[in-house]
C-alpha positions as CSV (number, residue, x, y, z in Angstrom):
1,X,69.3,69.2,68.5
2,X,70.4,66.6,71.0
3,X,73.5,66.9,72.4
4,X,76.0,64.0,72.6
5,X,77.2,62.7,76.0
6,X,81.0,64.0,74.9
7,X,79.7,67.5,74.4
8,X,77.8,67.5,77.7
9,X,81.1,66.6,79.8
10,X,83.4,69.1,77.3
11,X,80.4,71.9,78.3
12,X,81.1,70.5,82.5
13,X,84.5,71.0,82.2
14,X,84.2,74.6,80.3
15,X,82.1,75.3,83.3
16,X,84.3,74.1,85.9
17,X,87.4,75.5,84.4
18,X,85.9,79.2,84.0
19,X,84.9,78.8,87.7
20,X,88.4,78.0,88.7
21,X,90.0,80.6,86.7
22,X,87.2,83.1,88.3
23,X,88.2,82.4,91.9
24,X,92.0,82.1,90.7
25,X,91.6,86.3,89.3
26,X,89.3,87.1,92.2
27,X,91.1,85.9,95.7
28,X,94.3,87.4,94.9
29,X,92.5,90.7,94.6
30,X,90.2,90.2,97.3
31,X,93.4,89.6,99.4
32,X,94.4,93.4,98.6
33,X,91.4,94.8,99.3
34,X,91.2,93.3,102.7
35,X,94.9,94.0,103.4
36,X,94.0,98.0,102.1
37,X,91.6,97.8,105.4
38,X,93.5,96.2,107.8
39,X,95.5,96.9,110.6
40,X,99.4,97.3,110.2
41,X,99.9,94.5,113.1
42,X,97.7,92.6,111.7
43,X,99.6,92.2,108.3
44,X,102.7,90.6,110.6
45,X,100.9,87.1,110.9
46,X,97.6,87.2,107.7
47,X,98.1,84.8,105.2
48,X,94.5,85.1,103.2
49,X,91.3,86.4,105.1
50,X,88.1,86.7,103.8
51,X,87.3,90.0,106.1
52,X,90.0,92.3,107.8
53,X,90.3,91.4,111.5
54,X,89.9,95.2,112.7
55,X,88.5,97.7,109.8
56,X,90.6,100.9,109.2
57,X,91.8,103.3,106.8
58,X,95.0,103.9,108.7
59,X,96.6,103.0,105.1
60,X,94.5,105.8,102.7
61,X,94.9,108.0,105.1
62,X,98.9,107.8,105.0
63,X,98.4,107.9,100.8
64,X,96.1,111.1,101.5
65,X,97.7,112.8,104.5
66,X,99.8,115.0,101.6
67,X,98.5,117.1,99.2
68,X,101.1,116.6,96.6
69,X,99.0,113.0,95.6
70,X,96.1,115.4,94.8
71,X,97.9,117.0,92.5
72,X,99.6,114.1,91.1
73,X,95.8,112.6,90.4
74,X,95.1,115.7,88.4
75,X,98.0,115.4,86.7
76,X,97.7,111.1,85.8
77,X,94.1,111.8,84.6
78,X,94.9,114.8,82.7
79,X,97.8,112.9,81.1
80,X,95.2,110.4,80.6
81,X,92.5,112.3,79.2
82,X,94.2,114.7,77.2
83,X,96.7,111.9,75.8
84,X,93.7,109.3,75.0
85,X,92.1,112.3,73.3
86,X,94.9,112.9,70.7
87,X,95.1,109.3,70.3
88,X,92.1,108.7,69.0
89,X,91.5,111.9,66.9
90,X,95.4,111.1,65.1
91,X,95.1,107.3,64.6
92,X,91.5,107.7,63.0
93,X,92.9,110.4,60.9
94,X,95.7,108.0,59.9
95,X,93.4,105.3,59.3
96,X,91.1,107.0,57.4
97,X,93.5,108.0,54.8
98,X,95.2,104.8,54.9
99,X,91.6,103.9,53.5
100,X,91.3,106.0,50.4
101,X,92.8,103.4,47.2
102,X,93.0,106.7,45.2
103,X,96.2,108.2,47.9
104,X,99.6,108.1,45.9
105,X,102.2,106.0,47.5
106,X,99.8,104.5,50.4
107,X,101.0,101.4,50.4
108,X,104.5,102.4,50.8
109,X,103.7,104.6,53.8
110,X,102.2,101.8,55.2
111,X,105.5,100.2,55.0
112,X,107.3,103.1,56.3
113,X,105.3,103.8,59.8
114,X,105.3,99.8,60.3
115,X,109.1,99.8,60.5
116,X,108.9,101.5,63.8
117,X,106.9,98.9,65.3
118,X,109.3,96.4,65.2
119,X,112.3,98.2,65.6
120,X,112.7,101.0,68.1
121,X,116.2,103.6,68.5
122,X,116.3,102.5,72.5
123,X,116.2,104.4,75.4
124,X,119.6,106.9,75.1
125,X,118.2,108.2,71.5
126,X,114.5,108.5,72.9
127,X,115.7,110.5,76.1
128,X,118.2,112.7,73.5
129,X,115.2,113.0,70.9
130,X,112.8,114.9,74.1
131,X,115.5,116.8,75.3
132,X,116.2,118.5,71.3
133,X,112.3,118.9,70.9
134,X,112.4,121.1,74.7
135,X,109.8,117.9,75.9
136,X,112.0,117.8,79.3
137,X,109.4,118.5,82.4
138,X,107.2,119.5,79.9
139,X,103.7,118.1,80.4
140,X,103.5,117.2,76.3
141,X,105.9,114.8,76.9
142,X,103.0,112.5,78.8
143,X,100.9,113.3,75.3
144,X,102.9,113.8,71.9
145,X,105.2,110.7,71.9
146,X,102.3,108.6,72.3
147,X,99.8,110.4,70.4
148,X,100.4,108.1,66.9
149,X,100.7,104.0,67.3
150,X,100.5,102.0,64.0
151,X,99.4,99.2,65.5
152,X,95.9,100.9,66.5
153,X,95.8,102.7,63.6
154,X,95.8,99.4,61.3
155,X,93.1,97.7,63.7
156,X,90.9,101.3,63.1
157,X,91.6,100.9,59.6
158,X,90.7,97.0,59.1
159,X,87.4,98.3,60.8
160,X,86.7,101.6,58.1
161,X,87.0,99.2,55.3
162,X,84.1,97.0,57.3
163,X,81.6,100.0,56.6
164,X,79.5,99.6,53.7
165,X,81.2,102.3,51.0
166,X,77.5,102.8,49.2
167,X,77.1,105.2,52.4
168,X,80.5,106.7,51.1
169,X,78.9,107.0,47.7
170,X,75.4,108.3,48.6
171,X,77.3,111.3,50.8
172,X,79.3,112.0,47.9
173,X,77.1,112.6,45.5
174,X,74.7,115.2,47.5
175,X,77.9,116.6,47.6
176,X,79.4,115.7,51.4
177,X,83.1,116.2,51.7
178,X,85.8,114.1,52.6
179,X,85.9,115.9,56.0
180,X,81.8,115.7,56.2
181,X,81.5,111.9,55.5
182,X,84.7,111.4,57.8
183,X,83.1,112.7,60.9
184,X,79.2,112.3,60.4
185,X,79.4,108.8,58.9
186,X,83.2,107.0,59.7
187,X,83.4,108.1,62.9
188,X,79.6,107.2,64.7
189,X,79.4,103.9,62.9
190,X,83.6,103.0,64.3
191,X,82.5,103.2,68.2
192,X,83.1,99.6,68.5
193,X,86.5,100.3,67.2
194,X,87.7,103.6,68.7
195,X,86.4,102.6,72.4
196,X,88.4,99.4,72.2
197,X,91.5,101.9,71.2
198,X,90.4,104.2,73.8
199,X,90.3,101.9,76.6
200,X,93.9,100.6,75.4
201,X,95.5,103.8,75.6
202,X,93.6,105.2,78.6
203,X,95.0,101.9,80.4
204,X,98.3,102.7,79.0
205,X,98.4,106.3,80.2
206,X,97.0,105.9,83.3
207,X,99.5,103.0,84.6
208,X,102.2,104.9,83.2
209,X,105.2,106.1,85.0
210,X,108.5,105.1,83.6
211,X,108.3,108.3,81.2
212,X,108.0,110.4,84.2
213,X,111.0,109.1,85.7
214,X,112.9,109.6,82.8
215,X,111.5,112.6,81.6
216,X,110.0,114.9,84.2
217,X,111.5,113.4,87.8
218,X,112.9,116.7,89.0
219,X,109.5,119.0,88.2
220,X,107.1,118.2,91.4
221,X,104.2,119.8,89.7
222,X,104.1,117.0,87.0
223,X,104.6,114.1,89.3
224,X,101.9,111.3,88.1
225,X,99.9,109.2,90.7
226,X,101.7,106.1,89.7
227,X,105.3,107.7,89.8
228,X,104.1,109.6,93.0
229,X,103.3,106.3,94.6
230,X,106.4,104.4,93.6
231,X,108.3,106.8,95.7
232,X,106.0,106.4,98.6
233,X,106.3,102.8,98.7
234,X,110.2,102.6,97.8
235,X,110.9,105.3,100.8
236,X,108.2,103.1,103.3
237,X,109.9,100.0,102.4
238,X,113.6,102.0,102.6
239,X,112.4,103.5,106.5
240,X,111.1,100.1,107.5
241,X,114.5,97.8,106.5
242,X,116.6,100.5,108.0
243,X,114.8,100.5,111.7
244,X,118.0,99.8,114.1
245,X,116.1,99.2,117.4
246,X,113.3,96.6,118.4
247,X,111.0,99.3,119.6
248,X,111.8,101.6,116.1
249,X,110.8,98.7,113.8
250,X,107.9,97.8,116.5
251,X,106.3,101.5,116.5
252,X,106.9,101.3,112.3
253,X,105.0,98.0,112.0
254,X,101.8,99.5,114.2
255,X,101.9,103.0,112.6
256,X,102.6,101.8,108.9
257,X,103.3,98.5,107.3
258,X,104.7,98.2,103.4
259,X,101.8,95.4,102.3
260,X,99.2,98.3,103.7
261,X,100.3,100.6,101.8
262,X,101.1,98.8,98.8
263,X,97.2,97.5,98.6
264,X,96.5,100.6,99.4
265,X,97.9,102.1,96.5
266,X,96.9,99.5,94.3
267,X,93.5,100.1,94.7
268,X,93.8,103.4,94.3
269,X,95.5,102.6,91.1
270,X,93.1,100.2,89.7
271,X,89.7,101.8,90.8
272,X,89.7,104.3,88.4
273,X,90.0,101.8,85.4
274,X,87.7,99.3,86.6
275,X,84.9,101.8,87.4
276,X,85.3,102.8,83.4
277,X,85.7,99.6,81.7
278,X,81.8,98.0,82.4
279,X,81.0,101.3,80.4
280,X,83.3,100.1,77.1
281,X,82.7,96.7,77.6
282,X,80.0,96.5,75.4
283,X,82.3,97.8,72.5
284,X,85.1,95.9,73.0
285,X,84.3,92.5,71.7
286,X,82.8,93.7,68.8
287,X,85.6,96.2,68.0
288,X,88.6,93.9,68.6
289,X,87.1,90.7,66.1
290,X,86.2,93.2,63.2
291,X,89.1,95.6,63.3
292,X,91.7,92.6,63.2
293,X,90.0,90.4,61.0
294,X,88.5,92.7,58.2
295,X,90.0,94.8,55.4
């Protein structure tokens, strides 16, 4: 079919604008890259480079030159692991139930756990709540109060009542059980669905640090890499204000410079999430547009 002049120039512009958007997302983060691999002196007088002037690692090697941010990457991708994993095994549980028409009272506890995703107690009766339940520098506190979100367990949902239920039927009567057709037929048909979820809360528990502030800031051994590197960058940027003489704040800006080390850090941040995503991303689409639309 032939296309009318007014749909070729809407296609042009669709083009153009997707290109401009690209390079808009793209040169800021190129920026940090090159700034991770530049010089500290350099970063006095760079506005936006393509390549780093002089290549170094001057700034990974000041977020490496400890061990404690070894630790605190074992800790952000156990946090991340373990607490995507509970995640995903509670809110297809919850889904799945929330699925069976034959459950007394399901529409009323559907009601119930969707009043506490509009309304929330605040941050005094959330930091009260972990200290009563002994969750204070206690690693479950990264994993339990974010193991359950109604919100991903209604897009899972929406997605269960997508599959065909003459599957349901057919496992049923050679006698599978609930348990049987919930993990051999629910749960390899949802992957659309549950690596959509996954990604979300692996995002979440990865960028996470607030909670480790609040919860767990005096137990070194569960310092996260996000928290971890907060600190680094609020006591580089504390050292660097604070230099009295000409040639203190000269020998700072050489050594280490704040921008380094921030793009430093932010790459060290983001990597991790950007080297997993191209593996979901074929799920994602597809999981997101049925899980919100069906059911």
């Amino acid at each position: 079919m032939k296309k009318s002049t007014g749909s070729h120039i809407f296609d042009i512009c669709n083009v153009l604008f997707m290109i401009l958007f690209c390079i808009t997302v793209f040169i800021p983060f190129w920026d940090v890259v090159v700034r991770s691999f530049s010089r500290a002196q350099d970063i006095s007088y760079m506005h936006i480079n393509l390549l780093p002037k002089v290549w170094t690692l001057d700034a990974y090697k000041y977020c490496f030159q400890d061990n404690e941010i070894i630790m605190a990457f074992v800790v952000s991708v156990l946090r991340t692991a373990v607490g995507t994993g509970i995640h995903i095994i509670v809110c297809c549980m919850a889904a799945y139930s929330l699925t069976r028409t034959d459950m007394p009272f399901r529409k009323t506890i559907t009601a119930i756990l969707l009043i506490p995703m509009f309304f929330s107690a605040g941050m005094i009766p959330a930091y009260l709540n972990m200290k009563r339940l002994g969750l204070l520098n206690n690693f479950l506190v990264y994993v339990l109060p974010s193991g359950f979100s109604i919100y991903n367990t209604i897009i899972i949902r929406n997605y269960f009542f997508s599959i065909d239920k003459g599957m349901e039927e057919a496992a049923s009567i050679d006698g599978a059980s609930q348990t049987k057709i919930f993990t051999s037929i629910i749960m390899p048909l949802s992957k659309p669905v549950i690596a959509t979820v996954a990604l979300w809360q692996m995002v979440g528990q990865w960028n996470a640090w607030f909670d480790n502030m609040m919860y767990c800031r005096r137990t070194a051994n569960l310092t996260t890499l996000q928290y971890l590197l907060r600190r680094m960058l609020d006591s580089l940027t504390a050292s660097t204000t604070t230099a009295t003489s000409g040639v203190e704040a000269i020998g700072a800006l050489v050594d280490t410079n704040p921008d380094t080390i921030k793009a430093a850090t932010t790459i060290l941040v983001v990597l991790p999430i950007v080297l997993i995503y191209p593996f979901l991303q074929k799920y994602f689409v597809k999981g997101i547009m049925v899980g919100a639309v069906k059911g």
